[in-house]
N, C-alpha and C positions, 0 to 999 in steps of 0.2 A: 535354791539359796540365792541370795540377792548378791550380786559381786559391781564393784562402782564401775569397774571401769568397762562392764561387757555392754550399759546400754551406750557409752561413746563409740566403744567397737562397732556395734550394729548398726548405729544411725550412719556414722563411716561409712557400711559395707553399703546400708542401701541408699547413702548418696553416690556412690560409686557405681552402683546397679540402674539409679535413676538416669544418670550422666551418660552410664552407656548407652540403653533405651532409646536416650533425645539425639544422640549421635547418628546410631543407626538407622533411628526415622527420617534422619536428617538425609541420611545417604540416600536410602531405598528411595524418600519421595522428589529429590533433586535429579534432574537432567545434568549431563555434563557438561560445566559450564554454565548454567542456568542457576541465575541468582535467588537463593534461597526465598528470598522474600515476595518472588513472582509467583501468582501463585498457574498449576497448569490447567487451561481450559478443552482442551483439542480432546476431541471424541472420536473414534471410528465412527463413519456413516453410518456400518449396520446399530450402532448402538445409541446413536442421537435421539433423544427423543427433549424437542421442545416443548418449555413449561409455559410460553407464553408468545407475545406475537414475535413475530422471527425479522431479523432484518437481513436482506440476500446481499452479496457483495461480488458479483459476476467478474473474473477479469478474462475478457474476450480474448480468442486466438484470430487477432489478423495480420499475424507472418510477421515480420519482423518490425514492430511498433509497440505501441503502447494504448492500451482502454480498457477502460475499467467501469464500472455500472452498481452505483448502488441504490437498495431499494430500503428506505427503511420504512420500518413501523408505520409509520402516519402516514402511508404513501406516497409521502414524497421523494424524487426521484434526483439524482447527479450523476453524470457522464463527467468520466476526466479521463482526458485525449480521446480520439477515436481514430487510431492506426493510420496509416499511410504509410508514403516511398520520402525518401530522402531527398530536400531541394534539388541535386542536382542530378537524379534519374529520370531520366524521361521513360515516361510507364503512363499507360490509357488505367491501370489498376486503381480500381477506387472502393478500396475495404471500407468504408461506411457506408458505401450504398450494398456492398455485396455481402458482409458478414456483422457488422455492428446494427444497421436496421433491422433487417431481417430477424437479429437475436433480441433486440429489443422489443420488436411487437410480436415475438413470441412469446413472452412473457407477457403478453398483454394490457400493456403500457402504451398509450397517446399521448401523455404530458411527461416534458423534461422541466423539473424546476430550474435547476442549475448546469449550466455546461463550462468547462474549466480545461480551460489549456494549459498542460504544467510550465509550457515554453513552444516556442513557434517553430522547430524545426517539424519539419515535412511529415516523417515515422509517428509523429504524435497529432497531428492537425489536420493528416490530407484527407481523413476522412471525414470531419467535422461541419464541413460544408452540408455533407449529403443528409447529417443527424439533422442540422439547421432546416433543412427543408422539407423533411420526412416528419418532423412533429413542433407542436408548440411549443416554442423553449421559451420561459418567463428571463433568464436570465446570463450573462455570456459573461463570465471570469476570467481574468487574462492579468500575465505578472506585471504588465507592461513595460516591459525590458524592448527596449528600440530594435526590429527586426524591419527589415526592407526585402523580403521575398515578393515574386509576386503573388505566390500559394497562401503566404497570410492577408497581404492587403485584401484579394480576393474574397478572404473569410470574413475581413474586416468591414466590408464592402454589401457582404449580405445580411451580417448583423445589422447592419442599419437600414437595410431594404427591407426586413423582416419588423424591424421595430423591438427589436430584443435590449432588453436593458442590460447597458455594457459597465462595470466596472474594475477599474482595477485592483488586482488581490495581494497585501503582503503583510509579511507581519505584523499586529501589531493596531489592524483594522477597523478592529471591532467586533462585532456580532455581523459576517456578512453571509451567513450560511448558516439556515435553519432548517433542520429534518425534522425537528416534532418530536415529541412522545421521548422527550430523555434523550436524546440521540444530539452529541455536540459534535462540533467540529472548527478543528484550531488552525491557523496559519500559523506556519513556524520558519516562511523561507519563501520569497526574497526578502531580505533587511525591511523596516519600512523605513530607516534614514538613507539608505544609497545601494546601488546595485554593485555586483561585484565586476571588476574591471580586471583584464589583464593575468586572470587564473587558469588558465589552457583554455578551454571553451565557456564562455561568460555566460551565451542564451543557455547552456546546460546546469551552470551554476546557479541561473536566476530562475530554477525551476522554481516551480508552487509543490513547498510540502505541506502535504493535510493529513491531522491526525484527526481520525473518525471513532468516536469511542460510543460506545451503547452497553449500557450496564456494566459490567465486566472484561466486556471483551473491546479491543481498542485495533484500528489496521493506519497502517504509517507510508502514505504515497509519499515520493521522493523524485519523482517524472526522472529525470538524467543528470539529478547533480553530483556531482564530484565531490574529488578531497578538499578543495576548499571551503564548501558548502556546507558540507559535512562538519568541520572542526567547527567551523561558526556555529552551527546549532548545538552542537556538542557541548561549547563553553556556555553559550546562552542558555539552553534550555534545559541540559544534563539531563537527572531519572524523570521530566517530561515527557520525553521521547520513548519509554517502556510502553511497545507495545506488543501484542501477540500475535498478528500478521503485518509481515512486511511485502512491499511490492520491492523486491532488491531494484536500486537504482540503475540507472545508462543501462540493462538492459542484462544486469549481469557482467558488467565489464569491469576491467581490474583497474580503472580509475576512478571507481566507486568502491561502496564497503567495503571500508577501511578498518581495521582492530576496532578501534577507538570508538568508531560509529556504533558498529553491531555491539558492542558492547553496553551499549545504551543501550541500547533498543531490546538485545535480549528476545528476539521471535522465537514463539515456538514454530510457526509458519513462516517461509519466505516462496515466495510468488516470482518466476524470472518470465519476464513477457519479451521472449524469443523467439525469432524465425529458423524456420525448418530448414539446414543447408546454405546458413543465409550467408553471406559473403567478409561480414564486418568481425566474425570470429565468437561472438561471446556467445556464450559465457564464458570469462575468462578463468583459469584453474586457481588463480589468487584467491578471487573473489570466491570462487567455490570452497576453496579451504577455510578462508574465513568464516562463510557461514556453516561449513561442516563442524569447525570447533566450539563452537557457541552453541551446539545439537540440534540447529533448526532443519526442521525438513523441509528437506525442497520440492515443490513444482515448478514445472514450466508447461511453459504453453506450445512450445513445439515437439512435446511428447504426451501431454495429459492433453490437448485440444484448449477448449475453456476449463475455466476451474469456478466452480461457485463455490464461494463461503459462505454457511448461513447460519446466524447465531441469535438464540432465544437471551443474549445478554448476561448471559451464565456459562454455557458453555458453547462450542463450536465445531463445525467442522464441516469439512471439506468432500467436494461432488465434481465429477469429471465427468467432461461430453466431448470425447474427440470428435471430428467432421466427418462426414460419407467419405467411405474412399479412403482415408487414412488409415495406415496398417498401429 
């Protein structure tokens, strides 16, 4: 028997049914903290299986510094940083001739298109020299922020012995960074009107951030800038900065991400390029908690060794190679 008001009751019931459904999908498929709109691409290794050509994204363990190696598609190839010791250590240790070459022409690679220093202090550049003269590099990246060591003029000094084309990198550039095959890459930091002055450490704030995106999958270097650095890109650039691996910035340390940052960025990967027992402390427990609440998971490079990321542009994930001899 027909009653008027049971087909309002039902459509009621099952838009109430329907509502709960998108609710619950909504739960199950959200990370905590993880903005519904992202979507996730991170695979276990045993279950990656790439649909198409892959692009590798190595970040080397050389102790307490920063390098990182990407290889994409078209095979063309960028170094950014390649570890070293801190301006004012005095150390014969030169991790680019002893762990960044060596991983590099293990991979079978003789051509660096692009070589990119986030900023000139020591931990990020003192192995850079030894890349410079172990392969052909087409081209040398630098924030150009005024540094006076003698570790950079040095570098500076063989870029030009070598013939390598030097330019300066910031926001704002142009098209200075081509990888081919779909693979872009953005400068988002230093300013390109002024550099930053007078923020605790300036050559750490006038790091070069590059966001590197292929298909889907997008990773967000940051070399050592801080909270000032940070809020600047944050106003400027806001959900540009969504990316799915981060290199946590300064190394882990709790003068870097910041709420406000990670909160942009949103990683399901964060990447801490740390030394073993190293003496400067980080990673700091701030820093850690922030990117614990955002759900990202963490590596480092003084417990996982290297870490490769390799991703078919669709989905991604991560490959650890600790060193001989590491427990």
């Amino acid at each position: 028997m027909y009653v008027p008001g049971g087909i309002v009751k039902a459509g009621f019931s099952l838009r109430l049914i329907f509502l709960f459904v998108f609710i619950l999908q909504g739960c199950v498929s959200s990370r905590p903290g993880k903005l519904p709109q992202t979507a996730e691409r991170f695979v276990p290794y045993e279950k990656y299986s790439p649909r198409g050509k892959e692009m590798a994204v190595s970040f080397i363990d050389v102790g307490q510094g920063n390098s990182i190696f990407v290889e994409s598609p078209s095979g063309r190839t960028l170094i950014y940083d390649a570890g070293g010791m801190p301006d004012w250590m005095e150390t014969y240790r030169d991790p680019g001739r002893e762990t960044v070459v060596p991983f590099i022409k293990k991979r079978g690679v003789e051509y660096i298109d692009y070589a990119v220093i986030s900023h000139a202090h020591g931990d990020h550049i003192g192995g850079m020299k030894a890349v410079l003269e172990s392969f052909e590099v087409e081209y040398f990246l630098d924030p150009g922020y005024p540094h006076t060591t003698h570790l950079y003029m040095d570098l500076l000094k063989t870029v030009r012995e070598k013939e390598i084309r030097y330019k300066k990198i910031r926001s704002g550039g142009g098209d200075v960074i081509e990888l081919g095959f779909g693979v872009s890459c953005e400068v988002f930091n230093p300013p390109s009107e002024y550099y930053f002055h007078g923020e605790g450490s300036d050559v750490n704030n006038n790091s070069v951030l590059l966001k590197i995106t292929y298909g889907d999958v997008s990773f967000l270097f940051p070399g050592d800038m801080e909270r000032a650095s940070e809020m600047h890109v944050v106003g400027k650039y806001r959900g540009e900065l969504s990316s799915n691996i981060l290199q946590a910035s300064h190394h882990g340390s709790n003068t870097s991400s910041t709420k406000i940052f990670l909160k942009r960025v949103m990683p399901e990967v964060a990447v801490i390029p740390v030394g073993e027992r190293n003496q400067f402390n980080p990673p700091g427990q701030k820093a850690l908690n922030n990117l614990r609440r955002i759900g990202a998971e963490i590596y480092r490079t003084d417990r996982h060794g290297h870490i490769i990321i390799l991703t078919d542009g669709k989905t991604f994930t991560v490959k650890t190679q600790k060193k001989r001899g590491r427990r």
